[in-house]
N, C-alpha and C positions, 0 to 999 in steps of 0.2 A: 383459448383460441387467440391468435396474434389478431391485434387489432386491424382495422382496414385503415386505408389513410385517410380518408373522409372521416374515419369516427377522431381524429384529430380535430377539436372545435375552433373555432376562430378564436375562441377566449384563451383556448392553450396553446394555438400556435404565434398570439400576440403575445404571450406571456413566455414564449420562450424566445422570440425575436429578443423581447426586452433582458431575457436573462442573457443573451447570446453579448447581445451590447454591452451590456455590465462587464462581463468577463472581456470581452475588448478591451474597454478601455484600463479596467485592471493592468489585462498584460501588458497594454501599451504604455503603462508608467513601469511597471515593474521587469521589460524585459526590454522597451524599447525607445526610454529613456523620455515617456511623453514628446516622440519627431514626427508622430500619424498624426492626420486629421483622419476625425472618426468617419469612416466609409458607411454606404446603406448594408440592411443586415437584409436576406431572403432567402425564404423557404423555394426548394423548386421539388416536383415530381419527377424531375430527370433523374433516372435510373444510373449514368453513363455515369455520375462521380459522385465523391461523397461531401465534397464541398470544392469552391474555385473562388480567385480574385479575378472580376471581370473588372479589365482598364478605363476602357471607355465608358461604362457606368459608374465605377466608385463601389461596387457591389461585391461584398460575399456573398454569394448563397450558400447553402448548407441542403444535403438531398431530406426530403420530410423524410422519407423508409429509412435512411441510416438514423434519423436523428432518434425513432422511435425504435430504433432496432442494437442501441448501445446505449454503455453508460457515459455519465454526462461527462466522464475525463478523458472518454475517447474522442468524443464531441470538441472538447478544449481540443484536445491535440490535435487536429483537425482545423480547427481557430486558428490554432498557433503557426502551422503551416501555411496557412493563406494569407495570416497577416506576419511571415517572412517575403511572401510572394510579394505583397504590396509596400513592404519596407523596401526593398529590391527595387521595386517600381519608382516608389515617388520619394524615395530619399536619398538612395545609392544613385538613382538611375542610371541603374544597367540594363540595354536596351538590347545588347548586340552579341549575347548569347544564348542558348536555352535555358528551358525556364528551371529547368535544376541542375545548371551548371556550377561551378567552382565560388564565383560571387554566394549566390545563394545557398548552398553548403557551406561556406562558411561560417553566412550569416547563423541558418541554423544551428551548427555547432556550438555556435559560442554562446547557444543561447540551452541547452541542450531539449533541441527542435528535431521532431524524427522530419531529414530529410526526403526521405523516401517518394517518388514519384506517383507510384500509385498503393491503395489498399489501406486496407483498417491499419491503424498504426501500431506495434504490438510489441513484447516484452524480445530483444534479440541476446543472444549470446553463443557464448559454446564454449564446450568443457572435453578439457583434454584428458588424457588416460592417466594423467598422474591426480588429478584433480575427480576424475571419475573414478579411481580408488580408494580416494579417500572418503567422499561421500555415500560408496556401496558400506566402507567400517562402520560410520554414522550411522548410516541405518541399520546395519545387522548390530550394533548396540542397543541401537533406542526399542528395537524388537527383543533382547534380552533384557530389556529394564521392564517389560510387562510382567516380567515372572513373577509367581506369585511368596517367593521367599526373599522377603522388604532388602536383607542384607545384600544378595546379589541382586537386585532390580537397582538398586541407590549407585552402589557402586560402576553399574553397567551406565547409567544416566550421567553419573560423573566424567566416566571413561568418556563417554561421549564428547560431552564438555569441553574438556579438556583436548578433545581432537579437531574439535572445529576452533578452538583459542590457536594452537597448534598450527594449523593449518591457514587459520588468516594470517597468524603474527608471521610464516616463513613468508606470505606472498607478500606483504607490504613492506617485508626484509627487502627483499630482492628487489623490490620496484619492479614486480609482475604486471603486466599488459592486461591488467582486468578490466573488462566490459562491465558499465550499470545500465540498471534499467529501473524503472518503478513499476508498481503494481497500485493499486487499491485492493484492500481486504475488508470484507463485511459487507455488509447494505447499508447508504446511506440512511442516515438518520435526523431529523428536526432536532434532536438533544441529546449531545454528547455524554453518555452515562459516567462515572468516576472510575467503574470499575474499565471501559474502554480506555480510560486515559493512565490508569496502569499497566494492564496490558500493553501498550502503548510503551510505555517507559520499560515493561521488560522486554521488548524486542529490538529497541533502541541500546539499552547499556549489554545485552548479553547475547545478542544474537546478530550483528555487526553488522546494521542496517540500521539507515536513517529515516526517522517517521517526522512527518507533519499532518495536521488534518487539514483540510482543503474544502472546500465550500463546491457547491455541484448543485446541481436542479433536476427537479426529479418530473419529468417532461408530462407524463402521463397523472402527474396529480396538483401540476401547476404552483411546488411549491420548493421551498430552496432548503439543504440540507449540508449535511458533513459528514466528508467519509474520509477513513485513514489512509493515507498513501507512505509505501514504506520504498525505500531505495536502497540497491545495494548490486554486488554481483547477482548474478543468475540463481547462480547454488545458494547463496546467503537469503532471498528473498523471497526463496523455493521454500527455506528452512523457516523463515522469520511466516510464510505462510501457513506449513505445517502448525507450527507452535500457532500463531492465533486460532486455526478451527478448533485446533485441541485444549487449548484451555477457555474457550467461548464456549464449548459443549459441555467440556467438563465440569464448569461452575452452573450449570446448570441441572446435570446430572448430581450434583453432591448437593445443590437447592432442595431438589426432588427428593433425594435422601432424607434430607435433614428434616423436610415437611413429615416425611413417614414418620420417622421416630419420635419427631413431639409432636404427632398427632395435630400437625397446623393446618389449617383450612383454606387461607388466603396466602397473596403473595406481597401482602405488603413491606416485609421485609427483604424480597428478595432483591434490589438491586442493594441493601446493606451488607448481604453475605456474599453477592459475588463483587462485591469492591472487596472484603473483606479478604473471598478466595486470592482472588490477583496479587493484593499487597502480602498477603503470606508468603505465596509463592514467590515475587520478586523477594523479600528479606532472605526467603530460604538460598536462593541464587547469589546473592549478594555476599550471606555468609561462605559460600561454597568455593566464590569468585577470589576473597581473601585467602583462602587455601590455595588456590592456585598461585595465585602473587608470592605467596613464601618459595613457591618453587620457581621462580623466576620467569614467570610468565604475566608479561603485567600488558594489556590490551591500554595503547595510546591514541587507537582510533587508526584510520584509514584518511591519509592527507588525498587521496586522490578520489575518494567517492565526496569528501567533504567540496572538495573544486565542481564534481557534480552536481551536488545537492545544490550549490551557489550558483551555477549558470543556471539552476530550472528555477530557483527562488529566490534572486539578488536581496529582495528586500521584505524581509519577514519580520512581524509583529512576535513578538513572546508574551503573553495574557496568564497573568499570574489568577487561579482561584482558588475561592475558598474550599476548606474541606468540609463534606458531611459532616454531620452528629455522629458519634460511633456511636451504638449500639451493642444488645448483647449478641443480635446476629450477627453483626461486623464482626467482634471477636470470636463468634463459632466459625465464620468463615475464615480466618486470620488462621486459626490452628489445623483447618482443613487443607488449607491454602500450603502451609507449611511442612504437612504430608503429602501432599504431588509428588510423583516421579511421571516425569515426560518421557512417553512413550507412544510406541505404536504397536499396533496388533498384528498376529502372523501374518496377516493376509494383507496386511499394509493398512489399514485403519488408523484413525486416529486416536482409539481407545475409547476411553467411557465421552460415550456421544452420537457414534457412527460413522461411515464409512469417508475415505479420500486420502490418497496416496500421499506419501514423504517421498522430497524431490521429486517428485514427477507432478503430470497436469494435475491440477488446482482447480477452484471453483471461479470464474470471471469474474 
């Protein structure tokens, strides 16, 4: 049952005022050059929006029902629109237009700020018929890679591969007019596991989308977290989706496996085997990706989603860590890892895990 907004405590609605400010002032060094003096932060019960910069107080509010009824990067985005509003206000001042005229579309843009006037702020794009083409072959392959004869499932995965390498390398040929957007995938988490942070790097080097993790507050248990935020076109991000449920379930599912057959009883190895799954699976990819490079197809990246990635995150930390212990679970996961073929089920599944569409809606 959805909470009431009274069962919001004064201790959690303090502590997210306090988280709200935090992320202020963040963005305010990292997207608006430290020019704001920090404004008051306020909860309101007005139904009418989901947050506003009010002039004559110095005031965001933010509505409490939105704030408990999204996650906390929608919340940011949200932030981020109200403090273009008040960059507009008290640094541009521009007085003598509407409030989401040309000035402030700019400002947004260059910061990449959904300008948007009203509503939840949300993933936009659209995919034309030469690009909706292509991504119906991607999927009518990664559905013949489920088959259960390994030689045509491998090469059906490859095909695939090599049609989405294909297919970005003609658009960033051309200098195509492609729309990004970001997403977050997963539930945020208090501790970034090793195996997310490969995961993590195979949807970054092979499925041509840019990841970072992002710091967020998780409102309803008054405590601060990290979830992954991946960027790219629509279809890329669609795809970079797909691939996270599907191997976050499936290193789960070959966990479960693996407990059957040596008879294990606990799970203390299991974040060892599914770091284990993911870094197999990236080397298998990697090796895969050298085959494609002999045929002259060599992925240089996307200079125009990296200009994206740079207006939403001018100024980014890189935090080098250590690696786990391997283990002999790591290396059982490592060669299970290594046996993946990414796929989907007839019925559009993710495969071994359960149920959720390729390229199409996703999990929020």
């Amino acid at each position: 049952m959805e909470p009431k907004l009274e069962e919001l405590s004064a201790d959690l609605a303090a502590a997210a005022l306090r988280a709200l400010t935090d992320d202020w002032r963040n963005l305010n060094y990292a997207l608006f050059q430290d020019r704001m003096r920090p404004p008051g932060m306020r909860l309101t019960d007005a139904a009418s929006f989901l947050g506003r910069w009010v002039r004559g107080e110095r005031v965001i509010e933010v509505s409490r029902r939105f704030l408990l009824d999204h996650p906390w990067g929608v919340v940011t985005e949200v932030l981020k629109h109200e403090m273009a509003h008040q960059f507009v206000d008290e640094v541009i001042g521009v007085r003598d237009e509407t409030a989401h005229g040309p000035v402030f579309q700019r400002v947004c843009a260059d910061r990449g700020i959904d300008g948007g006037a009203t509503g939840v702020p949300e993933a936009r794009g659209s995919t034309d018929a030469a690009t909706a083409s292509a991504l119906d072959k991607i999927a009518k392959l990664l559905a013949l890679a489920g088959s259960p004869n390994e030689h045509e499932a491998q090469t059906a995965m490859n095909t695939a591969q090599k049609l989405m390498l294909k297919y970005n390398l003609d658009a960033v040929r051309a200098k195509a007019a492609r729309g990004y957007i970001h997403k977050h995938l997963g539930e945020p988490t208090g501790r970034v596991e090793e195996a997310s942070r490969f995961l993590a790097a195979i949807l970054s080097e092979h499925f041509f989308v840019q990841c970072i993790w992002v710091n967020v507050w998780r409102v309803r248990e008054g405590r601060a977290a990290s979830v992954l935020e991946v960027l790219g076109t629509p279809e890329n991000v669609s795809m970079a989706e797909y691939v996270h449920s599907f191997l976050d379930h499936t290193a789960d599912a070959r966990w479960t496996l693996h407990k059957r057959l040596h008879r294990l009883t606990g799970d203390r190895d299991r974040r060892a085997y599914r770091t284990g799954v993911m870094m197999g699976f990236l080397e298998k990819l990697r090796a895969e990706r050298k085959g494609q490079q002999e045929t002259g197809l060599v992925w240089a990246g996307d200079p125009a989603l990296d200009e994206y990635y740079q207006r939403r995150y001018p100024r980014v930390r890189t935090i080098s860590r250590a690696a786990a212990t391997r283990t002999s679970a790591h290396a059982q996961g490592r060669e299970a890892g290594k046996q993946l073929v990414l796929h989907r089920g007839v019925d559009g599944s993710r495969g071994s895990g359960g149920g959720g569409g390729l390229l199409g809606p996703g999990r929020s």
